[in-house]
C-alpha positions in Angstrom: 33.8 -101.6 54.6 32.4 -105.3 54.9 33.0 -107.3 51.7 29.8 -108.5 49.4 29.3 -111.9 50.2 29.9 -114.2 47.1 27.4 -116.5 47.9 24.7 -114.2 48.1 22.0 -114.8 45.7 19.2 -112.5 46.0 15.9 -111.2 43.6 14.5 -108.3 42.6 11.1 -107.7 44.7 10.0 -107.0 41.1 11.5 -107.9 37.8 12.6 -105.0 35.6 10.5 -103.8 33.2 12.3 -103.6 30.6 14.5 -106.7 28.9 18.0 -106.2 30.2 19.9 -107.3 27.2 18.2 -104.6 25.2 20.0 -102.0 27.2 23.5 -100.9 27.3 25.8 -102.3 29.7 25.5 -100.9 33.4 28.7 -98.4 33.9 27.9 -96.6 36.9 25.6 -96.7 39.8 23.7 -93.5 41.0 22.1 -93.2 44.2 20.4 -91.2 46.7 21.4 -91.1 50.7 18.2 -90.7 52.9 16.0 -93.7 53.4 17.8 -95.5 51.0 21.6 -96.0 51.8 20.9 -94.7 55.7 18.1 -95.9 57.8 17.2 -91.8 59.1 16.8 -88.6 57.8 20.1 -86.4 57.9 17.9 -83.4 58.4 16.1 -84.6 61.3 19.1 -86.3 63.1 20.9 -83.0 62.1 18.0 -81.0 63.8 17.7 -83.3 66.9 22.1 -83.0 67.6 21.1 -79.1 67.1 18.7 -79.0 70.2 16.1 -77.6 67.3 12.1 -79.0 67.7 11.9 -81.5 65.1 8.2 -80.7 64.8 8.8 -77.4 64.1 11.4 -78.0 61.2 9.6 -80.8 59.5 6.8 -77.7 59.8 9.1 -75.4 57.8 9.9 -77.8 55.1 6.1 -79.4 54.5 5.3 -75.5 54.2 8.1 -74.6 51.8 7.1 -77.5 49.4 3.5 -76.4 49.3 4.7 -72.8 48.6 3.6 -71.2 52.0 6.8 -69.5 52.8 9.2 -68.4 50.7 13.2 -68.8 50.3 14.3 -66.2 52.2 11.6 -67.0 55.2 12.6 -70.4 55.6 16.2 -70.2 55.3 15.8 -67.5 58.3 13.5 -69.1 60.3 15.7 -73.0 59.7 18.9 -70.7 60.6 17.4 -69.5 63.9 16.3 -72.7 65.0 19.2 -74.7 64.2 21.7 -72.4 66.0 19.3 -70.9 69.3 21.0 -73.7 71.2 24.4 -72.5 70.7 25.2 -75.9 69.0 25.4 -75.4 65.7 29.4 -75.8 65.0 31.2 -77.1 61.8 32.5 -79.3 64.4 29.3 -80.6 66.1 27.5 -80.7 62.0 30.1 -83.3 60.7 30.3 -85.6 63.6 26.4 -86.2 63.1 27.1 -86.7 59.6 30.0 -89.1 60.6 27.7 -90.9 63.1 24.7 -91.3 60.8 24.2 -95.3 60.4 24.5 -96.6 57.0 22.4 -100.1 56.0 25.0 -103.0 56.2 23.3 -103.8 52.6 24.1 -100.7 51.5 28.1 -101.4 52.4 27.7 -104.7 50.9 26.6 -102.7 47.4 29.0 -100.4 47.4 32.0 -102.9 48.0 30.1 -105.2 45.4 30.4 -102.0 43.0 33.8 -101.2 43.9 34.8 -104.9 43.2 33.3 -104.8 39.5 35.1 -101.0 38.7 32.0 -99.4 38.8 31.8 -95.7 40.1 29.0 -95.0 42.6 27.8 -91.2 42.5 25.7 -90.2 45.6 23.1 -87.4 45.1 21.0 -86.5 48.0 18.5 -83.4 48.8 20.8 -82.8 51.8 23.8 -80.3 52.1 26.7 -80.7 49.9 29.0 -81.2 53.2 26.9 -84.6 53.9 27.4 -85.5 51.1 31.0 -85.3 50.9 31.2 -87.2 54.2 29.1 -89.8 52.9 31.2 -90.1 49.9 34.1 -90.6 52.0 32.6 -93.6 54.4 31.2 -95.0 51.4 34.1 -94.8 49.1 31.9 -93.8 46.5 33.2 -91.5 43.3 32.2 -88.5 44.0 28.5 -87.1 45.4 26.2 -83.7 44.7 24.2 -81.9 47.6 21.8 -79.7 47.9 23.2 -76.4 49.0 25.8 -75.2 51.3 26.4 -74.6 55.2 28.0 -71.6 55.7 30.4 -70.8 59.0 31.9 -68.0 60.4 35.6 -67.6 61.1 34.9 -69.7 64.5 33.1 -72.7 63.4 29.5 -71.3 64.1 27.0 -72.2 61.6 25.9 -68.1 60.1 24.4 -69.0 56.6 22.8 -72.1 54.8 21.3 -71.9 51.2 19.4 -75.0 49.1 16.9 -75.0 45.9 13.2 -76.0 46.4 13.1 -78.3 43.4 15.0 -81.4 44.3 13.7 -83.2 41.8 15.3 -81.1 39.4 18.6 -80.5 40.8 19.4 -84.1 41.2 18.6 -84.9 37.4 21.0 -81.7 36.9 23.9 -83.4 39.0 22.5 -86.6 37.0 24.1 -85.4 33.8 26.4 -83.9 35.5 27.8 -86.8 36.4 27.8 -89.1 33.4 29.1 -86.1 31.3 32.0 -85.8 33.8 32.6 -89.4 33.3 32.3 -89.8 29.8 28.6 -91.8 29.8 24.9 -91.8 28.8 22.5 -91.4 31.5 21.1 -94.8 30.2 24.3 -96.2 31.0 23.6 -96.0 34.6 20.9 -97.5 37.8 19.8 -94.5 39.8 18.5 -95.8 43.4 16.6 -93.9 45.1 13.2 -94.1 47.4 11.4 -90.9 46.8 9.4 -88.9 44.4 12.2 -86.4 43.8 14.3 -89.5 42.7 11.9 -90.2 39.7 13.4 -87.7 37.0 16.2 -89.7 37.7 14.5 -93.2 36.9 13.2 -91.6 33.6 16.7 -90.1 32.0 18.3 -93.4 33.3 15.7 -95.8 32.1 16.9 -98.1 34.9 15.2 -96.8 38.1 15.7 -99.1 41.0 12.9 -98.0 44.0 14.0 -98.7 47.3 10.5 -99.9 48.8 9.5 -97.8 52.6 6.1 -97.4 53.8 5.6 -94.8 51.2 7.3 -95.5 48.5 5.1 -98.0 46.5 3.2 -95.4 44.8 6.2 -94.7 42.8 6.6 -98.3 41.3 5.1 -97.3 38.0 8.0 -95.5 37.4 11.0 -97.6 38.4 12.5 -100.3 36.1 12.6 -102.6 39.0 11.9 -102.2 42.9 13.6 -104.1 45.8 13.5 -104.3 49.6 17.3 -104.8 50.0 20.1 -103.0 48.5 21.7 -106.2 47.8 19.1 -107.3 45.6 20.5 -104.6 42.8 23.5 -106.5 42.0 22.0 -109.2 40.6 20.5 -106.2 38.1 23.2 -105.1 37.2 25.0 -108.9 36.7 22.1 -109.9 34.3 23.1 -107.2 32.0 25.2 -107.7 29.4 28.7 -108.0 29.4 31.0 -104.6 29.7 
C-alpha cells in the first residue's frame, strides 16, 4: 500500500455543512466499495469473468429494484446465468475480486487512516466474500456485504442469496459497526457515491459524496462532497482534536 503523501494539501469540492468543531471528534471512517474506492462495478466485472451478458444481468437487477421480479425469480435466473458457462468457481469468483483495481486515492486514504489509528469499515451492496477480499487489500478493520455465495463441495458456485433494500442493510451494518467498536454513529464519515449510501450520511451526520456522473443529485444530503478520496482527510484533520 502506497504511503499518503505529506505534502498533499487538498479541498473539499464543497465545504461541509455543518461547522466541524461543533461535532465530536472523527473516530472511524466508513465507506462503500463500488464507484467509490474502485473505479468498476464488482457485479458487472464479476458477470463479464462469468461469460454471463452484462445486458441481461444489469436487466435482472433494474427489474428487481422496481419490484418486477421477485426474490426467488431473480436469484434463479442471476444463478443460471452466472454459472451456464461452466465458470463460475470459488476459484475463478475471488481472483476477479483480487484483480478489481482500486483508486490510487483511495490507497492513499486508507494508509492516511491507518497512519492516524483510525479504523476503516467497508460496507458495499456486494457479496460478503468481496468484501472480505477488499478488506484484506485494503487493510481496512473489518467490512459487511450483501449476502452470500454459496459453493458446492467442488468449488462450483450452487446458491447466492442478498436483500433488496441496500439502503437499509448498510445503515444496519452502520450500527453494527460503531456498536462493535464502542462509538456513536456521529462519531464517524461514511463515504459513499450512491443513493443507498444516504441513510448512512443521515445517522452519521458526516456524509462525504464521492461525485460521478450521477451522483450530484445527492449533494443535499452529504455534509461535504469531493472528487478525490484524498480530499477527505483534510475533513477529518479540521476536526477537533481526539
Amino acid at each position: 500500500m502506497r504511503p499518503a503523501d505529506p505534502g498533499l494539501r487538498l479541498h473539499p469540492t464543497t465545504i461541509p455543512t455543518a461547522d466541524s468543531t461543533r461535532l465530536p471528534p472523527v473516530r472511524a471512517v466508513v465507506c462503500d466499495l463500488d464507484h467509490t474506492l474502485t473505479p468498476q462495478s464488482s457485479v458487472v466485472e464479476l458477470s463479464r469473468a462469468l461469460g454471463a451478458p452484462i445486458g441481461e444481468v444489469t436487466a435482472l437487477y433494474r427489474d428487481y429494484q422496481a419490484e418486477q421480479l421477485t426474490h426467488g425469480q431473480i436469484r434463479t435466473q442471476l444463478l443460471e446465468l452466472w454459472t451456464r458457462a461452466g465458470l463460475a468457481t470459488r476459484t475463478t469468483i475471488e481472483s476477479v475480486f483480487h484483480q478489481l483495481p482500486i483508486k490510487d486515492d483511495a490507497l492513499r486514504l486508507a494508509a492516511a487512516l491507518m497512519a492516524r489509528g483510525l479504523p476503516l469499515c467497508l460496507i458495499t451492496s456486494s457479496a460478503q466474500l468481496y468484501a472480505n477480499i477488499m478488506t484484506g487489500r485494503l487493510q481496512a478493520t473489518c467490512g459487511y456485504g450483501n449476502g452470500q455465495l454459496h459453493f458446492n463441495t467442488e468449488g462450483f458456485l450452487e446458491d447466492l442469496d442478498f436483500t433488496r433494500d441496500t439502503a437499509d442493510l448498510k445503515l444496519r451494518q452502520l450500527r453494527q459497526f460503531t456498536a462493535a467498536h464502542g462509538l456513536k454513529p456521529g462519531e464517524t464519515v461514511a463515504i459513499g457515491n450512491g443513493s443507498n449510501d444516504l441513510l448512512m450520511f443521515d445517522a452519521t451526520g458526516r456524509g462525504v459524496l464521492v461525485t460521478t456522473t450521477t451522483s450530484t443529485r445527492h449533494t443535499h444530503r452529504a455534509w461535504a462532497t469531493v472528487r478525490h478520496l484524498d480530499e477527505v482527510i483534510p475533513l477529518i484533520d479540521a476536526g477537533p482534536q481526539r
